[in-house]
C-alpha positions in Angstrom: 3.8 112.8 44.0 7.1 115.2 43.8 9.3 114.4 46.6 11.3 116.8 48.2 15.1 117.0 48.7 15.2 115.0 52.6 12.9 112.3 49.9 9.4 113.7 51.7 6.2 113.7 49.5 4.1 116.4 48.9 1.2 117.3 46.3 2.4 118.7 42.9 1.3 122.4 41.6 -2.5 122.6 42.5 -2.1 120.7 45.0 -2.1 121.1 49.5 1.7 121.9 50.2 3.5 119.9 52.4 1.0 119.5 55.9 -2.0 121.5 54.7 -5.1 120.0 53.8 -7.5 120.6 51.5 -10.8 122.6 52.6 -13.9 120.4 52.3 -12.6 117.0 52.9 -12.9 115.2 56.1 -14.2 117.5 59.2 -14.9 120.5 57.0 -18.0 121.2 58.9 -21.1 119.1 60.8 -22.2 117.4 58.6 -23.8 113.7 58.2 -19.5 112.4 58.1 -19.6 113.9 61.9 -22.9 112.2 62.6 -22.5 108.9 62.0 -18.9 109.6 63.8 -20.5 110.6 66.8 -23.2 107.1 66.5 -19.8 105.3 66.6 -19.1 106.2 69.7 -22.7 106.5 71.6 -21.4 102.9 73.2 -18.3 104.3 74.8 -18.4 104.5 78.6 -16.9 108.3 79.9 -14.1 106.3 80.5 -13.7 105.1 77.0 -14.1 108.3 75.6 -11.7 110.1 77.8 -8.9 107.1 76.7 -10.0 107.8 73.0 -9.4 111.8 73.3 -5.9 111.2 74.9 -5.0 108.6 72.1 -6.3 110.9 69.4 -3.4 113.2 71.0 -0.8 110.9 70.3 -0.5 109.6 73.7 1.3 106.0 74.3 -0.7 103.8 76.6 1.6 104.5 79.5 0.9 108.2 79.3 -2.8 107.6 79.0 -2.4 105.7 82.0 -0.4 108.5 84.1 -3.1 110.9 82.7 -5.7 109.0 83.8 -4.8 107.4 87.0 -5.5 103.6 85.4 -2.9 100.9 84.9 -1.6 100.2 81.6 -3.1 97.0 81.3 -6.9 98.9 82.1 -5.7 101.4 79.3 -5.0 98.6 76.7 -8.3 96.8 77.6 -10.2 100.1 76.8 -8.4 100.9 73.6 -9.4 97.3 73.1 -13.3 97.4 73.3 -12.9 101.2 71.8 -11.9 99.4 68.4 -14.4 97.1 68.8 -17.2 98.8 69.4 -16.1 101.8 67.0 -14.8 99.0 64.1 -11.9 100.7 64.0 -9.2 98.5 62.7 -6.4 100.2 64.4 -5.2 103.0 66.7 -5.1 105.5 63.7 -8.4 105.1 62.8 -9.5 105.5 66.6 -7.8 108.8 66.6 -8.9 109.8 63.2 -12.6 109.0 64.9 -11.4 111.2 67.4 -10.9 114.2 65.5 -14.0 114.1 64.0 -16.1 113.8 66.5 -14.1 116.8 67.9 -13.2 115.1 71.0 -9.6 116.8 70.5 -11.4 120.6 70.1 -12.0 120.4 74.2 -8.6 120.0 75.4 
């Protein structure tokens, strides 16, 4: 990895430049990746689903809250049983799940 002068990685030559991706990797089409995304979350209430589409945006769990009219607490049980029931291991994974399930394409 080259790093550039504020000490920021990016690919060398061949490589993506600094915040593009490569086409064909991960959510380059529907394909069986997207599928068994989409199984992952066939367990989610509307609810859920709705608090995993805000997180995928970045959101902090007060401003999923004030988006959707829950308390904060409600919020942080959801994320809760969204990682469960996804086995996602953390909130980046969740909204990586997100994204490829192209809850963040209906915005």
């Amino acid at each position: 990895m080259i790093r550039d002068r504020a000490g920021r990685g990016r690919a060398g030559p061949g490589g993506p430049r600094l915040g593009e991706r490569r086409r064909g990797g991960r959510g380059a089409g529907r394909g069986r990746d997207t599928e068994a995304a989409l199984s992952r979350i066939e367990e989610l209430t509307l609810t859920g689903r709705d608090v995993l589409r805000l997180l995928g945006t970045g959101l902090s769990n007060a401003e999923i809250a004030g988006q959707l009219y829950l308390s904060a607490g409600t919020v942080k049980a959801h994320i809760s049983r969204i990682l469960t029931r996804t086995g996602c291991a953390n909130r980046v994974q969740a909204a990586v799940l997100a994204h490829d399930v192209g809850l963040l394409n209906d915005r």
